[in-house]
PyMOL commands that place a pseudoatom at each C-alpha (Angstrom):
pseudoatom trace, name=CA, resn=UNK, resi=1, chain=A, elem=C, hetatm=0, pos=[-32.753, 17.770, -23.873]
pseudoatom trace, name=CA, resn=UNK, resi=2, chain=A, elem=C, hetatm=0, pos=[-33.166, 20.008, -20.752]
pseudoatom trace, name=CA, resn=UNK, resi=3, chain=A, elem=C, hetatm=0, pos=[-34.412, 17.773, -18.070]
pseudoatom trace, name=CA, resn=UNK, resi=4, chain=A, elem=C, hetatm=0, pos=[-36.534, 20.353, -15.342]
pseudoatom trace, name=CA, resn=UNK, resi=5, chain=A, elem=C, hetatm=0, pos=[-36.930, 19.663, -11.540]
pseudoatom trace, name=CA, resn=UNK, resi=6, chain=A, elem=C, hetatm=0, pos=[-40.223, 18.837, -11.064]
pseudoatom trace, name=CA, resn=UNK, resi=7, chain=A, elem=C, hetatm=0, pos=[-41.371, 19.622, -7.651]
pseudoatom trace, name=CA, resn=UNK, resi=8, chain=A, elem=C, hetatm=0, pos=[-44.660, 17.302, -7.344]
pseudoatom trace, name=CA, resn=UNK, resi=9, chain=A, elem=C, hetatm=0, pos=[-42.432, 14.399, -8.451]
pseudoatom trace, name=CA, resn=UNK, resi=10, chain=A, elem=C, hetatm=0, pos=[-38.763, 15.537, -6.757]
pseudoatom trace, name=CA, resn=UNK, resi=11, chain=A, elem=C, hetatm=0, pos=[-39.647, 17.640, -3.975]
pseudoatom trace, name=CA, resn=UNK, resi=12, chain=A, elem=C, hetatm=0, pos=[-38.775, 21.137, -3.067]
pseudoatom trace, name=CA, resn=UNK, resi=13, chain=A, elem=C, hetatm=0, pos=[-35.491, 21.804, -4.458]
pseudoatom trace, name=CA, resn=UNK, resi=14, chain=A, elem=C, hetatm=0, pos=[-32.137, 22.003, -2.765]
pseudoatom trace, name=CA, resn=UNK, resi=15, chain=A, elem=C, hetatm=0, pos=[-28.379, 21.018, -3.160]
pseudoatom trace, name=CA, resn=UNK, resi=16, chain=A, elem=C, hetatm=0, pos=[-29.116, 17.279, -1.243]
pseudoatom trace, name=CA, resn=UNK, resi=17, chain=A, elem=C, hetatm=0, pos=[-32.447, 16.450, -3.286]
pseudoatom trace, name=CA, resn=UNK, resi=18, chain=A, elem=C, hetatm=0, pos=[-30.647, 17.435, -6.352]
pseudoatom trace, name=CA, resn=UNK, resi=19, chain=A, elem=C, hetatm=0, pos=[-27.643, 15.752, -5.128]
pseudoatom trace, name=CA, resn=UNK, resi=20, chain=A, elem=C, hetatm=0, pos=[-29.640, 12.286, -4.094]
pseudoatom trace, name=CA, resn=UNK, resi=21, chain=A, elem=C, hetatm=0, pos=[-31.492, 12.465, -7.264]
pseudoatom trace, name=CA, resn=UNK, resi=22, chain=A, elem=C, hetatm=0, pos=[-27.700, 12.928, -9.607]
pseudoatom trace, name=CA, resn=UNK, resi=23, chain=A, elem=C, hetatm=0, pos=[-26.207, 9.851, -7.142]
pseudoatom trace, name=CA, resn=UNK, resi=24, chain=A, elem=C, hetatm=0, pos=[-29.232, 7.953, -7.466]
pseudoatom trace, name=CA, resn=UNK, resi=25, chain=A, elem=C, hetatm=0, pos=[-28.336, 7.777, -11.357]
pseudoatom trace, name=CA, resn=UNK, resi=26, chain=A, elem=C, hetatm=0, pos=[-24.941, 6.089, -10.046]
pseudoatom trace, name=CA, resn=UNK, resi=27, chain=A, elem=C, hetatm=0, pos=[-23.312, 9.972, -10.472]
pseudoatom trace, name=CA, resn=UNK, resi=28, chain=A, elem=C, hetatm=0, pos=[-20.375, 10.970, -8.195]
pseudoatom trace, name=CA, resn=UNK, resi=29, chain=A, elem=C, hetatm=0, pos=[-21.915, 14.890, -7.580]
pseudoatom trace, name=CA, resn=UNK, resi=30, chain=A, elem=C, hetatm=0, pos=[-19.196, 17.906, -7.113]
pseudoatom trace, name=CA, resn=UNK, resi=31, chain=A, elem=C, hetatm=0, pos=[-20.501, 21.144, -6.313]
pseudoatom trace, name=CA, resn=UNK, resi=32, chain=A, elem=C, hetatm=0, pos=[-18.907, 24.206, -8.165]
pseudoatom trace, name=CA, resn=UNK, resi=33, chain=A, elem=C, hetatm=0, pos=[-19.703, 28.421, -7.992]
pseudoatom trace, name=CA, resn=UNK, resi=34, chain=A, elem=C, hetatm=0, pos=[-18.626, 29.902, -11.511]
pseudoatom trace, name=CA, resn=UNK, resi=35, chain=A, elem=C, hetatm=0, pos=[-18.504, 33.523, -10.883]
pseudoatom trace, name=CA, resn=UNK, resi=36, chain=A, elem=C, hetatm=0, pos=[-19.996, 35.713, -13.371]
pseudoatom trace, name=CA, resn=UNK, resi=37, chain=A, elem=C, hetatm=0, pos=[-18.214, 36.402, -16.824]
pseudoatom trace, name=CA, resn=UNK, resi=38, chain=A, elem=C, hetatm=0, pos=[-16.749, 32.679, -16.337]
pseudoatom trace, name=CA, resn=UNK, resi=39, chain=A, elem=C, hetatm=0, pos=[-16.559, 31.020, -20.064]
pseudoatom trace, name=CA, resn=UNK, resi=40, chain=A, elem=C, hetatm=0, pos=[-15.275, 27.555, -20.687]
pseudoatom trace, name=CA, resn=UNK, resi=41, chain=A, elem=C, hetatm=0, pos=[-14.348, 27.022, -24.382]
pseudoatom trace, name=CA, resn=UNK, resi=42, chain=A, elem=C, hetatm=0, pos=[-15.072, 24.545, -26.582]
pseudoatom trace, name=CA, resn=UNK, resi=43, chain=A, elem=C, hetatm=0, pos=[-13.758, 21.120, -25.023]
pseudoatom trace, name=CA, resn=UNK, resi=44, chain=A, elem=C, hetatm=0, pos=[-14.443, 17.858, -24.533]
pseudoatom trace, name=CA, resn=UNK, resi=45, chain=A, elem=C, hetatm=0, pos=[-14.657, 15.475, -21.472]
pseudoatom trace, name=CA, resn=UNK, resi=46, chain=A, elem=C, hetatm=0, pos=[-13.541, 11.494, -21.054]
pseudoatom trace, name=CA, resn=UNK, resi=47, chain=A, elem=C, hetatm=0, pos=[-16.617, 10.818, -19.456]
pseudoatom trace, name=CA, resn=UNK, resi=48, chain=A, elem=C, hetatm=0, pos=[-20.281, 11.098, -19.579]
pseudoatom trace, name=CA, resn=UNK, resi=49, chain=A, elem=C, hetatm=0, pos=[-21.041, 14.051, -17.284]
pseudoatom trace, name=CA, resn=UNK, resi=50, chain=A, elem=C, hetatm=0, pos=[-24.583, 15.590, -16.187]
pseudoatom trace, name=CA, resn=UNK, resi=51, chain=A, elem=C, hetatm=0, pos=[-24.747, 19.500, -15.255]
pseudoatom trace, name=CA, resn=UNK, resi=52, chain=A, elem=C, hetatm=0, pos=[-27.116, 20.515, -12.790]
pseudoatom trace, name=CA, resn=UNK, resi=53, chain=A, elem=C, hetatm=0, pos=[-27.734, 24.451, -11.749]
pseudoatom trace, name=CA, resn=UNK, resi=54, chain=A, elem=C, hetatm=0, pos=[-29.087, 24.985, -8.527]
pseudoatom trace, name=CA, resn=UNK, resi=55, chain=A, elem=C, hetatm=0, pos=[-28.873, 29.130, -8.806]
pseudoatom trace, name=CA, resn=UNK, resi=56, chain=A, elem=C, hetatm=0, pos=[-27.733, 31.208, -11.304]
pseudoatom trace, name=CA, resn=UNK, resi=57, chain=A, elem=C, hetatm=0, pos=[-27.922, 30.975, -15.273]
pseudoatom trace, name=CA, resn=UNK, resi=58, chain=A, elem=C, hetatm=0, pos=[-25.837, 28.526, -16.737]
pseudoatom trace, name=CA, resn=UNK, resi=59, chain=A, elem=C, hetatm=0, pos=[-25.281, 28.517, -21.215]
pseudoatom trace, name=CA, resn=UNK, resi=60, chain=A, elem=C, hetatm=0, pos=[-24.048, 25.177, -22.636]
pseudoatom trace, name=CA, resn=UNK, resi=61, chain=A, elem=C, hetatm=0, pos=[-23.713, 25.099, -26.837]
pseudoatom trace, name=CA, resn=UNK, resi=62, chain=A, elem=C, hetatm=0, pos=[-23.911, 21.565, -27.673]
pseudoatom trace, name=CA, resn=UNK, resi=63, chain=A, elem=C, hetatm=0, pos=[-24.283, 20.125, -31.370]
pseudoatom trace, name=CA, resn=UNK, resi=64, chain=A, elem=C, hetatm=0, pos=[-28.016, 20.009, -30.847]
pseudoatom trace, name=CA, resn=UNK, resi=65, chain=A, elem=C, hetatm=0, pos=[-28.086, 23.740, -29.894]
pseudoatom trace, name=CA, resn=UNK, resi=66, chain=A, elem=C, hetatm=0, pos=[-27.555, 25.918, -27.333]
pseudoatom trace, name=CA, resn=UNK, resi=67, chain=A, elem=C, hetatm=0, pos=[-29.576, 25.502, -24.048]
pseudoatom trace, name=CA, resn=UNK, resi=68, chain=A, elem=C, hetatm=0, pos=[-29.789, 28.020, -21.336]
pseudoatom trace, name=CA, resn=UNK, resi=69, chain=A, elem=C, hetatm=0, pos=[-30.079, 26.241, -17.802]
pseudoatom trace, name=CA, resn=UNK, resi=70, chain=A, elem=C, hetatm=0, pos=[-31.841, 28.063, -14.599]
pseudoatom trace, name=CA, resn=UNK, resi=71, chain=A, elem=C, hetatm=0, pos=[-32.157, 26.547, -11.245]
pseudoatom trace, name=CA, resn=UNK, resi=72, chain=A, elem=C, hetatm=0, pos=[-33.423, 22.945, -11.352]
pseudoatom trace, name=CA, resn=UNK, resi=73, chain=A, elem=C, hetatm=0, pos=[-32.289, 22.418, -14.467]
pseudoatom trace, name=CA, resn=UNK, resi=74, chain=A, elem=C, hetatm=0, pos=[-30.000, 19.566, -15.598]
pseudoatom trace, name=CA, resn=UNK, resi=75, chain=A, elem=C, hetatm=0, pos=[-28.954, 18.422, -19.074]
pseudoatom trace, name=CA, resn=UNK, resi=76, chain=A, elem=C, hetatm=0, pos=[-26.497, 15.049, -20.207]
pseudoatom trace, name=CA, resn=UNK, resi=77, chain=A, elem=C, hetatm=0, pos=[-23.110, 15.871, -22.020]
pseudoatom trace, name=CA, resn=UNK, resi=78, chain=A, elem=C, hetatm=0, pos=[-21.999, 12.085, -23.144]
pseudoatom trace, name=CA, resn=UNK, resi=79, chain=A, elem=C, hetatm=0, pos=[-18.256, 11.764, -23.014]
pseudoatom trace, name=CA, resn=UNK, resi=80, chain=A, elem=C, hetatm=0, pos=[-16.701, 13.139, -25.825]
pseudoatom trace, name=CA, resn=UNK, resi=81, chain=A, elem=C, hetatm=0, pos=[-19.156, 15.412, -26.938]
pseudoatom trace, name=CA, resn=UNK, resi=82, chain=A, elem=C, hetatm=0, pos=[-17.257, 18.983, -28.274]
pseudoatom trace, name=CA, resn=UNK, resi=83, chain=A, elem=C, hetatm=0, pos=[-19.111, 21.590, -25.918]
pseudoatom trace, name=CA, resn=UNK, resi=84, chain=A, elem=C, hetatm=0, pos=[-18.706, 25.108, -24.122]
pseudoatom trace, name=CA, resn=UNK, resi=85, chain=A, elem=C, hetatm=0, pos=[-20.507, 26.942, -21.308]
pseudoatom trace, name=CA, resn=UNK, resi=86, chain=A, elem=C, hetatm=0, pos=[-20.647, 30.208, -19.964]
pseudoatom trace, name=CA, resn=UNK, resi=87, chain=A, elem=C, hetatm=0, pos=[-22.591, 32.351, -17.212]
pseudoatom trace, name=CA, resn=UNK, resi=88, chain=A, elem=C, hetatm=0, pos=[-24.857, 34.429, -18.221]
pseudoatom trace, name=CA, resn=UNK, resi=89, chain=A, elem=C, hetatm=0, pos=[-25.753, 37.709, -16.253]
pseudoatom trace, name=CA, resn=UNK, resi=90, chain=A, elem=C, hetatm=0, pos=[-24.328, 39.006, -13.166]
pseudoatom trace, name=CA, resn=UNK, resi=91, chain=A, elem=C, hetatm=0, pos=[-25.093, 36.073, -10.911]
pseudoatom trace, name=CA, resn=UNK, resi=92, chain=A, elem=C, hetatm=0, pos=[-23.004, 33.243, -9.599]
pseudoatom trace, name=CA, resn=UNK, resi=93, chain=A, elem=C, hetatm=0, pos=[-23.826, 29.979, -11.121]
pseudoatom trace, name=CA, resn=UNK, resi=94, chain=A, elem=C, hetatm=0, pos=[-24.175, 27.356, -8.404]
pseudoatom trace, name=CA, resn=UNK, resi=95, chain=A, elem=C, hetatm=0, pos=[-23.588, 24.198, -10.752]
pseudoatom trace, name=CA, resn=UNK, resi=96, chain=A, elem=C, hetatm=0, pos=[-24.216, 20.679, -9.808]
pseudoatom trace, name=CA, resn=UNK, resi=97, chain=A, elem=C, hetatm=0, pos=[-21.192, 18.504, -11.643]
pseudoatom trace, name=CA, resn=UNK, resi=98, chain=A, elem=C, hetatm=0, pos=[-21.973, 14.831, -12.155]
pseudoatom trace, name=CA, resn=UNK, resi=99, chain=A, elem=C, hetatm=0, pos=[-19.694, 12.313, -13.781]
pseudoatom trace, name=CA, resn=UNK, resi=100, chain=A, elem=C, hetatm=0, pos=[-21.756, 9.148, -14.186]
pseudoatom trace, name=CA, resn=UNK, resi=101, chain=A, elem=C, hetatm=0, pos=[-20.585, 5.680, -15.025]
for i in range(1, 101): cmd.bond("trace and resi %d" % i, "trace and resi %d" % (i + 1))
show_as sticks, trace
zoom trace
C-alpha cells in the first residue's frame, strides 16, 4: 500500500525528484506544511489523489488500515475513498499533494 522512495532507483530525495516523479504519473503536485496537532476527519475527495511526505510523520486511516507515512513515503487514495489523516508528533508535516487524472 505504502509505496517507499527508493534511492538506488529515484535518487536522493528532495521536493523536485519527488515532485518529477508525482508529475511524471500525469499528477498536478501542491506542496502543503500541516503544523503539528493538524487532524483532518473522515472525508472523501472527487478525485484520485496521491500523498507524498517529504518531512515529518504523516497518519492516514483508510479501509485497508491505518498507515503511518515518513519522508519518502507516498500512498494512493482513489477518489471517493472515506479517509482521515493526522500529524503525528511535534513536527511539521511537509506533504506532497497530488491529484492525478
Amino acid at each position: 500500500m505504502i509505496e517507499h522512495w527508493d534511492t538506488q532507483q529515484d535518487g536522493p530525495l528532495d521536493e523536485a525528484a519527488m515532485t518529477r516523479k508525482l508529475a511524471a504519473r500525469g499528477c498536478r503536485v501542491t506542496r502543503y506544511v500541516y503544523p503539528p496537532g493538524t487532524v483532518f476527519p473522515p472525508h472523501t475527495h472527487e478525485v484520485d489523489k496521491i500523498d507524498g511526505v517529504l518531512a515529518g510523520r504523516f497518519r492516514l486511516t483508510l479501509p485497508e488500515g491505518t498507515f503511518v507515512l515518513e519522508a519518502g513515503d507516498m500512498i494512493a487514495v482513489p477518489r471517493g475513498v472515506v479517509h482521515s489523516a493526522e500529524v503525528v508528533g511535534e513536527e511539521p508535516v511537509i506533504s506532497l499533494d497530488a491529484v492525478c487524472g
